[in-house]
Steps between C-alpha positions, in 0.01 A plus 500: 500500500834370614545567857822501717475548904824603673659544797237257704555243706397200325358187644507261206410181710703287279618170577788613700297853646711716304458853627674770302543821733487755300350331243304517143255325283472558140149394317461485139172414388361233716795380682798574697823537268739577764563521885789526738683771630380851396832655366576182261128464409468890378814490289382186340195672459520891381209465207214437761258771456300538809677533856405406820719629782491228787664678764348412806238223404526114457437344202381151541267190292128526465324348787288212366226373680409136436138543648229763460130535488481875393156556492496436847625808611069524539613337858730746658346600824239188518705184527823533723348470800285200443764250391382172332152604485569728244473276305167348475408811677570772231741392200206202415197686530696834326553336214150452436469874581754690290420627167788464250533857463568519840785249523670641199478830683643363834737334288626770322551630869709209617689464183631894529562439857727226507649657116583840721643259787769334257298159451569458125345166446224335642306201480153565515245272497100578645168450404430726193878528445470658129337795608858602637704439118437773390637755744744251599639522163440866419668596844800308430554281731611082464257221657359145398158512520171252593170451573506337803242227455245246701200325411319504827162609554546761716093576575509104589795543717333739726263285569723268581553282198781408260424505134687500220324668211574384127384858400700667715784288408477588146447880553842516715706285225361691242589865657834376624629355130311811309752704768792243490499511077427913532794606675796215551778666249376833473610846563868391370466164714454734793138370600484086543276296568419248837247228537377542863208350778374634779554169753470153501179502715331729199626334213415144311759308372302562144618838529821443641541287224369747218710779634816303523431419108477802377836598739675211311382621163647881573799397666420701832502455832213396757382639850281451794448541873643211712573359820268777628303292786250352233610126566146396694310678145686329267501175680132552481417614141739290332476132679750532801734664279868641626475866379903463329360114374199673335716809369773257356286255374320807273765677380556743718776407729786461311865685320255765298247542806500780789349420820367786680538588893569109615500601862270230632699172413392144616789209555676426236386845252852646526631247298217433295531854365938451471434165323271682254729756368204762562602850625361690796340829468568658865286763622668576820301854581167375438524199693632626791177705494341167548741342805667287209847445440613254197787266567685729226863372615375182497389452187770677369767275685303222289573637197175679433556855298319771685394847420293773675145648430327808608160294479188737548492879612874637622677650240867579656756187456703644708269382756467143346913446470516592864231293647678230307795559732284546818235186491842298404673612804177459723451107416867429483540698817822609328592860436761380229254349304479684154709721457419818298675452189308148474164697587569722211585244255200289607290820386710525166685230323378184724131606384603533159651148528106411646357665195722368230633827434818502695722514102310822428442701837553469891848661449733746424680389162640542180227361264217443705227734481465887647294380810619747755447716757662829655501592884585888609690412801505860605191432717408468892573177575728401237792707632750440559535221213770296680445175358236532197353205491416472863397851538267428200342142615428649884388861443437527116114567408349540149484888569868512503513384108560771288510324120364167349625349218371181284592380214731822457172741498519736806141448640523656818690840508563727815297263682144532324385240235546626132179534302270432745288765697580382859247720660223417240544102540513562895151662495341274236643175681384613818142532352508165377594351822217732672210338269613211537509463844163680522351217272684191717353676798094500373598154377689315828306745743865637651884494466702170681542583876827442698507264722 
């Protein structure tokens, strides 16, 4: 149904932050047909059929998150105090642990999290990563999605060996082409498709290889975790190896590749990454989690294209778009550092750019798609709404969203997720986590402690 919203303020986060005060966005079909200021937008518009009255609420892109592992919402509660040994210390052994089932059920959870929080595209890749599809698709939300693959033995590497298995190896290219030729172009183009690897320490260059292949062959982009203190491990595995040489040199450091977290750097990786045209995939709320900071400004000063990502088990951007502004001001030691419109379009259109996406989505206008999302502003600590975008980026939270929209179908609607039984996929996710847990415990003997 063709949908007008008037009388909002609306953030479009153009190229020149147009904001139209009062303002109104008309969607036909799967796009946005018109925008600007509400009186001219409603007389060139009296045949829209439904009506959405936007006084006192923001209108404002889709968040899009450039990285995500849903299924590990399994780790809320375990991991955040335990930093780097999380790691090896849960998300390894876990995925040894967790059923399929039960990552398509704490996926589901994620996915109508971040959905109800105004993310309206994602990149998701994780072990098992086509369990999620489905819902991802039926639920209506955007994402690229991939298994994110490695070859190494794992049972060896607790025992303190690296080995590179040819049968695992074939197993993880198999499952991520079957997913990458499954979903890249469906749903309307709304689901896509990325070829992604866990790290360079946990991945042969014969998979590397194989993955980039098949990413060449689609026409999609590739990702993986770098620059995130593995140096001494790859140096070892692969032959005294850089870990941007090794990435580079196997197709997966380049224009069509996102490097994930890149906040341990060694000499000389700043402009290894610039030179290489790859994008960064900053995940500002998780690493700070972990006492990391990545050289975000840096990078960017070098010409490297950087967009955020929620990463494992929050769910509120809000949260991510302002830890952006705080870790930035804490290494710079500079409280003018990022400013809050350039937060904001870091979480919108500058992640689109990342993802490839930034013609279709990442803004407010006429003929991209109906990715959008609708703050009440009415609320405690949103009044009063003196300047709307900084109000939004420093005391906006998910709970403060009152509509979702992508790809002009209203999927969240006076703040609860359309078509899904929230209180049902609560209870049933929650079980799945419970088991889980239950089995990692009789098999590990307890849970990580603090240190």
């Amino acid at each position: 149904m063709d949908t007008i919203i008037t009388n909002a303020t609306v953030i479009t986060v153009d190229g020149s932050g147009t904001i139209y005060q009062p303002g109104a966005v008309v969607v036909r079909g799967d796009r946005i047909a018109d925008i600007g200021p509400s009186a001219e937008v409603e007389a060139r518009n009296p045949d829209v059929a439904k009506r959405i009255d936007g006084r006192g609420r923001v209108v404002l892109p889709g968040f899009v998150s450039v990285h995500n592992h849903l299924g590990y919402s399994v780790f809320r509660g375990r991991a955040e105090d335990i930093g780097h040994d999380a790691v090896m210390g849960l998300y390894v052994p876990m995925s040894t642990i967790l059923a399929r089932e039960e990552r398509a059920l704490l996926a589901a959870l994620s996915t109508a999290e971040l959905l109800r929080g105004g993310v309206t595209t994602v990149l998701q890749m994780e072990e098992d990563a086509d369990v999620s599809a489905a819902f991802v698709e039926e639920i209506g939300m955007r994402a690229a999605l991939g298994i994110m693959a490695s070859d190494i033995d794992v049972a060896a590497l607790k025992q303190g060996r690296i080995v590179f298995d040819e049968a695992i190896r074939a197993a993880q290219i198999a499952q991520s082409t079957r997913l990458a030729e499954e979903v890249h172009g469906r749903a309307n183009g709304r689901l896509t498709a990325v070829m992604a690897a866990n790290t360079a320490s946990t991945s042969s260059p014969e998979l590397l290889r194989a993955l980039r292949d098949v990413a060449d062959r689609l026409g999609v982009p590739v990702s993986m975790h770098i620059g995130i203190g593995e140096a001494p491990d790859v140096k070892a595995v692969h032959s005294g190896a850089g870990v941007f040489d090794f990435c580079r040199d196997n197709g997966f450091l380049d224009e069509r590749a996102i490097a994930v977290h890149c906040y341990q750097l060694e000499d000389g990786d700043v402009e290894r990454l610039a030179l290489s045209g790859a994008a960064l995939a900053h995940c500002p709320l998780m690493n700070q989690f972990r006492g990391a900071i990545a050289p975000a400004e840096t990078l960017r000063e070098h010409g490297v294209r950087v967009g955020l990502g929620i990463d494992n088990y929050f769910s509120d951007h809000f949260e991510v778009i302002r830890s952006r502004i705080a870790v930035a001001r804490i290494r710079a030691n500079d409280p003018s550092v990022v400013q809050s419109m350039d937060a904001l379009a870091d979480a919108t259109i500058r992640s689109a750019e990342v993802m490839g996406m930034a013609d279709q989505i990442g803004s407010l206008e006429i003929g991209k798609k109906a990715d959008l999302q609708i703050v009440d502003a009415r609320r405690y600590g949103l009044a009063p709404l003196n300047d709307p975008v900084r109000t939004l980026v420093y005391h906006g939270h998910g709970k403060d969203i009152e509509t979702v929209m992508v790809d002009g179908r209203i999927v969240v609607e006076d703040g609860r997720v359309t078509g899904v039984d929230e209180t049902a996929l609560i209870d049933e996710a929650a079980r799945a986590g419970e088991a889980a847990w239950a089995r990692f415990k009789d098999a590990h003997g307890s849970y990580v402690a603090p240190h």
